[in-house]
C-alpha positions in Angstrom: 98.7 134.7 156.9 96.2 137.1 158.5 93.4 134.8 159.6 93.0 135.6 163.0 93.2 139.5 162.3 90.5 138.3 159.6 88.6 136.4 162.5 88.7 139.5 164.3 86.9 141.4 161.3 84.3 139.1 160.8 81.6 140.6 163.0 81.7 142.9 160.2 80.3 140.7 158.0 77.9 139.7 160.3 76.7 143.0 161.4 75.1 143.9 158.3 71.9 146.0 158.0 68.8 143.5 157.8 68.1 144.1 153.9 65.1 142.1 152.3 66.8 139.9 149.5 70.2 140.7 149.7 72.6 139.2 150.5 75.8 139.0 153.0 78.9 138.8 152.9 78.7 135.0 154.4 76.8 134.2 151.3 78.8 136.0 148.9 81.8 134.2 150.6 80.4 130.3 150.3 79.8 130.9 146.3 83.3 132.2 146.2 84.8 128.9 147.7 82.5 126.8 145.4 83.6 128.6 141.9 86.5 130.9 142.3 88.6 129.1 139.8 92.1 130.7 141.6 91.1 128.3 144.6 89.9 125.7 142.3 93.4 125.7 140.9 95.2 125.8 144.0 93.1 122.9 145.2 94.2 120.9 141.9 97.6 121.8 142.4 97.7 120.3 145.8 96.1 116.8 144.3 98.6 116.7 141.7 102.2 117.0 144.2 100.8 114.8 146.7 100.6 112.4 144.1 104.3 112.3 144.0 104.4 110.5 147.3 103.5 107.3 146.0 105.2 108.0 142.7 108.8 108.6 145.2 107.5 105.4 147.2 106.8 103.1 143.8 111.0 102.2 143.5 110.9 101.0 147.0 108.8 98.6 146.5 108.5 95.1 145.1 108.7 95.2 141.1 107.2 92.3 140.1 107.2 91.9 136.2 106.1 89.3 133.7 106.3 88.4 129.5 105.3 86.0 127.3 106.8 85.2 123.8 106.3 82.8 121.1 108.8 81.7 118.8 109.1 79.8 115.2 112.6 78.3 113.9 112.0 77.2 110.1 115.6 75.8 109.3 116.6 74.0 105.9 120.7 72.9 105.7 122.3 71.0 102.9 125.9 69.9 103.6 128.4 67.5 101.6 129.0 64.4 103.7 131.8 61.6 102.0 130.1 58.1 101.5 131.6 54.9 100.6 130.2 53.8 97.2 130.7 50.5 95.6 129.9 49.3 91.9 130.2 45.9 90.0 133.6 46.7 88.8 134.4 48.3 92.3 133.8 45.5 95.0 136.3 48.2 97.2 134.6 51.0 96.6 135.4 54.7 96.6 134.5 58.0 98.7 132.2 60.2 97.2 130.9 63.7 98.4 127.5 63.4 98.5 124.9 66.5 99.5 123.0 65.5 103.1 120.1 67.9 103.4 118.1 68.8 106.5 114.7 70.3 107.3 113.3 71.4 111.0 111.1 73.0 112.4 110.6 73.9 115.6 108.4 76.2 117.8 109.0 77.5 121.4 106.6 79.4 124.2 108.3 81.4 127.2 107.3 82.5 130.3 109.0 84.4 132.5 108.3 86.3 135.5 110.7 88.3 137.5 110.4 89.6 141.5 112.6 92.5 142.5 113.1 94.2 145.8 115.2 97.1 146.7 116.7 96.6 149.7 119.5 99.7 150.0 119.1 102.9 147.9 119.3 106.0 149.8 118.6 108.0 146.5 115.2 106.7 146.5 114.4 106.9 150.3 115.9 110.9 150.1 113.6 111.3 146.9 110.7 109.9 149.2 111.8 112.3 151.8 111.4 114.9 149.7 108.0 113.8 147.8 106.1 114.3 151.2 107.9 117.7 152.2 106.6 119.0 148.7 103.5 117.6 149.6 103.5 119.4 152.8 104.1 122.5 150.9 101.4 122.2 148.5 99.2 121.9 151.7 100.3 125.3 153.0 100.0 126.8 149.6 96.1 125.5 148.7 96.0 127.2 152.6 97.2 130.1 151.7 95.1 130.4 148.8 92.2 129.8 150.6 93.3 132.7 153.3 93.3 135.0 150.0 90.5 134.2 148.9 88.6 135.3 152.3 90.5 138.8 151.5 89.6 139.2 147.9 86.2 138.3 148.8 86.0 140.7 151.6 88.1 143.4 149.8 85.7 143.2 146.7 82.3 142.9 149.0 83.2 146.1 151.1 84.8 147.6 147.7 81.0 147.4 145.9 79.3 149.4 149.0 82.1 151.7 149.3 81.4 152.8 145.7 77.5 152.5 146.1 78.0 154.9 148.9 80.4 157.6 146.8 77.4 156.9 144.6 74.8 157.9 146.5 77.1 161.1 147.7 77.9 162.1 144.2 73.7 161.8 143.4 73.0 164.1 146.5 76.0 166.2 145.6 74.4 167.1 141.9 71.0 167.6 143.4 72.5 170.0 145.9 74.2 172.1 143.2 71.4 171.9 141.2 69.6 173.6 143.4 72.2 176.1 144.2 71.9 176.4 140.0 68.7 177.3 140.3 69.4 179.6 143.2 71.4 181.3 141.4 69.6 181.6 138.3 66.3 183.2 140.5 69.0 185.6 142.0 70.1 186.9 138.7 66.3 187.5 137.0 65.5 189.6 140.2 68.9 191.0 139.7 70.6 190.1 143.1 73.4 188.5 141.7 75.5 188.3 138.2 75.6 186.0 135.7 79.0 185.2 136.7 77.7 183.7 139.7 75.2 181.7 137.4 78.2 180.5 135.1 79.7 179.3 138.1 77.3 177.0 139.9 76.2 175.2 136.3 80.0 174.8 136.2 80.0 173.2 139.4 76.6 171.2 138.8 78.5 170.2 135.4 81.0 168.9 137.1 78.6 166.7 139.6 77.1 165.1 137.2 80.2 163.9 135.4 81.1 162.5 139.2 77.8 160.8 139.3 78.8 159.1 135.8 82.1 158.0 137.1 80.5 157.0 140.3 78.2 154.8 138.3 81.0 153.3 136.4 83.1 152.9 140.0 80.2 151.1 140.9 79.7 148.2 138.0 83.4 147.8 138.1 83.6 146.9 141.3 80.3 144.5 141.3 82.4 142.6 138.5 85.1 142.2 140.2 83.0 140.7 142.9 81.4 138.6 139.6 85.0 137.4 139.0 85.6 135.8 142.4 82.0 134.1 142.5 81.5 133.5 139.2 77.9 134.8 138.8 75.7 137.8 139.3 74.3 138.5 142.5 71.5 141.7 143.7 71.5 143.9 146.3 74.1 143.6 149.1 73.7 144.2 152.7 74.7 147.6 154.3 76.7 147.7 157.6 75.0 148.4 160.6 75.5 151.9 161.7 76.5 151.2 164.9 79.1 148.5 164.1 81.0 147.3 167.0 84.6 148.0 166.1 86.7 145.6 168.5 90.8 146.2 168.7 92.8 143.0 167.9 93.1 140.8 170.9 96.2 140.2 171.6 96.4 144.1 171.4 100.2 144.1 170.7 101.7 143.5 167.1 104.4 141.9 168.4 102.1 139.4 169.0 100.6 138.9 165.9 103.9 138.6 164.4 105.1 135.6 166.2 101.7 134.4 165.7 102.4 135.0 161.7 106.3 133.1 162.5 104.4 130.2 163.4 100.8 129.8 162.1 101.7 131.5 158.1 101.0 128.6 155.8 103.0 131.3 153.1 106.1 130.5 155.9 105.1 127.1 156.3 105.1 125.9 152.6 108.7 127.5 152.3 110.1 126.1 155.0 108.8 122.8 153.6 110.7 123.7 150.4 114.0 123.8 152.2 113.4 120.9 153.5 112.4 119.2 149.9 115.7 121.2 148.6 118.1 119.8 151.2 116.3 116.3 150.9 117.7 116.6 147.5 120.9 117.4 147.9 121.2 114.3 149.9 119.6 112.5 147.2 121.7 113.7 144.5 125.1 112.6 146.6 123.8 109.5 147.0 124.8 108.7 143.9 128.2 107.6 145.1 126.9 105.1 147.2 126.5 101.5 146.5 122.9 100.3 146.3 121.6 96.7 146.9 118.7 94.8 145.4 117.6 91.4 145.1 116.1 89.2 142.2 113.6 85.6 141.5 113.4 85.0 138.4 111.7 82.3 136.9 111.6 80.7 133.4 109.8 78.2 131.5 110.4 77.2 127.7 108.1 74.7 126.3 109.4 73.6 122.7 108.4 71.3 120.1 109.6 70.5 116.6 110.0 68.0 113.3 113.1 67.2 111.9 113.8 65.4 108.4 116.9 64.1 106.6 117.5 63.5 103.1 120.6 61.7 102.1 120.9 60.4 98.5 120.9 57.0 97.8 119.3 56.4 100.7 115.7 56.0 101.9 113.9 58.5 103.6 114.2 58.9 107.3 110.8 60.5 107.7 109.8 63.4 110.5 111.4 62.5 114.0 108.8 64.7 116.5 110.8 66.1 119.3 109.4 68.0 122.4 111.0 69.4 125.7 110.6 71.6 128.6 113.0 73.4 130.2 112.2 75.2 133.6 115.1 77.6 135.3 114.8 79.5 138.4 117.7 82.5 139.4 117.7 83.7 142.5 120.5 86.8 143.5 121.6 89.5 144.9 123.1 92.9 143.2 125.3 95.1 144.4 125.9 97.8 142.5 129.1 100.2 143.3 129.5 103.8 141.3 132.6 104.8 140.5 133.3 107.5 138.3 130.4 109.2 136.3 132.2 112.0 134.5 131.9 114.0 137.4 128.0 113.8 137.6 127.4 113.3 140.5 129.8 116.0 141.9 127.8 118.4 139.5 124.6 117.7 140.5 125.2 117.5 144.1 126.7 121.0 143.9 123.6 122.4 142.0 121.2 121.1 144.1 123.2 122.7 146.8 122.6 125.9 145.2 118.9 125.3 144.5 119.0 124.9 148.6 120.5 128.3 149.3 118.2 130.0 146.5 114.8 128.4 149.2 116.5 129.4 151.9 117.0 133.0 150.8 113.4 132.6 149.7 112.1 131.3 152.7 113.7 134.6 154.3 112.2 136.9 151.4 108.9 135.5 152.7 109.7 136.0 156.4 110.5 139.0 156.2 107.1 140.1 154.0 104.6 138.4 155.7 106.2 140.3 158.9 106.1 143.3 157.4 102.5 142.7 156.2 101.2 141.4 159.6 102.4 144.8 161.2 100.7 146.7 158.3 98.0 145.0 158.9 97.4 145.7 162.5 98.4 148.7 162.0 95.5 149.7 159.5 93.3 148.2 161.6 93.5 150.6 164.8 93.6 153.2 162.2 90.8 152.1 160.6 89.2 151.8 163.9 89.9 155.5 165.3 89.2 156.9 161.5 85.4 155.4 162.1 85.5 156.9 165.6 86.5 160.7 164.3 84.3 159.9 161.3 81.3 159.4 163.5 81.8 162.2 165.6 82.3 164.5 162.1 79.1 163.1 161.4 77.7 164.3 164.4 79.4 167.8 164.3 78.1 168.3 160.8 74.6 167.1 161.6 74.4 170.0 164.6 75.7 172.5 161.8 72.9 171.3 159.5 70.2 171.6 162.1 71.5 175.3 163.6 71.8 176.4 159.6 68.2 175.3 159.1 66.9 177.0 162.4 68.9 180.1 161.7 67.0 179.9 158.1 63.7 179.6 159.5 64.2 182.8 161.5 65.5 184.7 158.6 69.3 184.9 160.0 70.6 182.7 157.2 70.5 182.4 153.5 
């Protein structure tokens, strides 16, 4: 969102003091890209959604699909059957019910493989629509996270030299009222002063040291915080120059900088791409009351073979008859599929998606708005920033002339 105002503030990092074994904020910054888990989980993120780009593309593609089976028939019958039976005394004859049993058993392998193409669903060709605008999304957002992470690094490099400097002030702020403790002590044995005045500077050298403790701690928290980002300890850090070239912003309008942001924010441009997903869905979602087309081979082959055995009394045997066959069928079609009422699904879902839409689009405006507002903050803080270090140096200087006429006006026994 702010990488060219970033770009801008770089020299920074680059004009550091030239301290033997530490390190910059360059260096700092690389072992923050290669273990700063927040990245490393943005980065996993964006793996995962573009993944469902061939996942939305898989339906729209041949389906080819196949199976095998094997199957056993064991089958035993017994049915009464009327047969003529004659005797001695009956040359005619008479019908009898006799029982006719029969045993078979056959066995069967199938193959069958089936090709299917879509050839009309706009469901699926919306939901691929929307697949690579997520995608797109998940882009900006691993960019976005990787902007971040050039601020947090940045914010936590300058943050551990900002407290090592109140540091070092609070250390030379304790040694100075020390001295004035001791000052004042002197005063009072010679009595040139009251203990009052003793009471009060070990009050205020009290109070120093308890700064340089809480300047200590200011200092190790914000070294770990640093440890957070880059996952492991690190030394000494380089000091900025002290005559650090402090450039304005080029172009030196905010304006500027906030079309730059309208066009060029990957926090924009990944919710814009969400609007796009959302209205991709809404289209996919009505779809549903359109017809959809696909087409079908399917091919089948049944091998069988089998024994078969009749029993019939009062006759002989008829033995095994061995059969075996093959049958082979092939279905080619077309399917045309026509919705016609769901229940009010479709309807439903169609509305809800809409809704969805109008939540990222209120969202996408949320996050206009914002990164505007931070763009001019931004600039804003750093033209401040720039004339604060301007007046700052120049106190410096004022300061450094008091120090020098106070010690001269010592020397010649005008000042205390």
């Amino acid at each position: 969102m702010y990488k060219k105002l970033l770009l801008a503030a770089l020299p920074m990092g680059i004009a550091l003091a030239n301290i033997a074994g530490a390190e910059d904020l360059m260096q700092i910054y690389d072992q923050a890209r290669n273990s700063d888990p927040t990245l490393a989980a943005a980065e996993s993120t964006k793996y995962a959604t573009v993944e469902d780009v061939p996942i939305a593309r898989a339906p729209l593609l041949p389906q080819l699909n196949a199976s095998l089976s094997y199957l056993r028939d064991d089958n035993s019958s017994r049915s009464l059957s009327p047969q003529l039976v004659t005797t001695e005394q009956d040359s005619v004859g008479n019908y009898v019910l006799l029982p006719f049993d029969t045993i078979s058993k056959s066995r069967s392998r199938q193959a069958q493989g089936v090709l299917s193409q879509s050839i009309f669903n706009w469901g699926n060709i919306e939901r691929l629509k929307q697949a690579h605008e997520t995608a797109a999304s998940s882009d900006s957002d691993y960019e976005t996270a990787s902007q971040d992470l050039m601020v947090r690094t940045a914010t936590a490099y300058f943050g551990v030299l900002t407290a090592e400097d109140q540091l070092k002030f609070a250390q030379l702020n304790e040694k100075s009222l020390l001295k004035q403790l001791d000052q004042a002590e002197q005063r009072y044995e010679v009595g040139l002063s009251a203990i009052t005045d003793v009471h009060v500077a070990r009050a205020q050298h009290d109070a120093a040291v308890a700064q340089v403790i809480t300047a200590q701690n200011a200092v190790d928290t914000a070294r770990e915080s640093l440890v957070q980002i880059t996952g492991k300890d690190f030394g000494d850090l380089k000091k900025l120059r002290d005559q650090l070239p402090l450039e304005r912003p080029q172009p030196d309008q905010v304006q500027a900088w906030v079309d730059l942001a309208n066009t060029s924010s990957p926090s924009i441009q990944s919710q814009q791409h969400l609007v796009e997903a959302a209205e991709h869905n809404v289209h996919a979602f009505r779809s549903g009351h359109l017809p959809t087309l696909s087409a079908s081979i399917t091919r089948t082959d049944t091998p069988g073979w089998g024994t078969t055995r009749s029993i019939i009394p009062g006759q002989e045997d008829s033995g095994l008859f061995h059969t075996n066959g093959l049958v082979g069928d092939t279905t080619i079609g077309v399917t045309l599929a026509v919705p016609i009422f769901s229940g009010g699904l479709v309807t439903a879902q169609t509305r809800q998606a809409a809704f969805q839409r109008d939540t990222q689009k209120d969202n996408l405006e949320l996050t206009r708005r914002t990164v505007f507002a931070n763009t001019r903050n931004a600039y804003r803080a750093v033209i401040a920033g720039i004339s604060e270090v301007e007046a700052t140096r120049q106190a410096v200087v004022s300061a450094q002339s008091g120090l020098d006429a106070t010690q001269a006006g010592f020397e010649v026994g005008t000042k205390t």
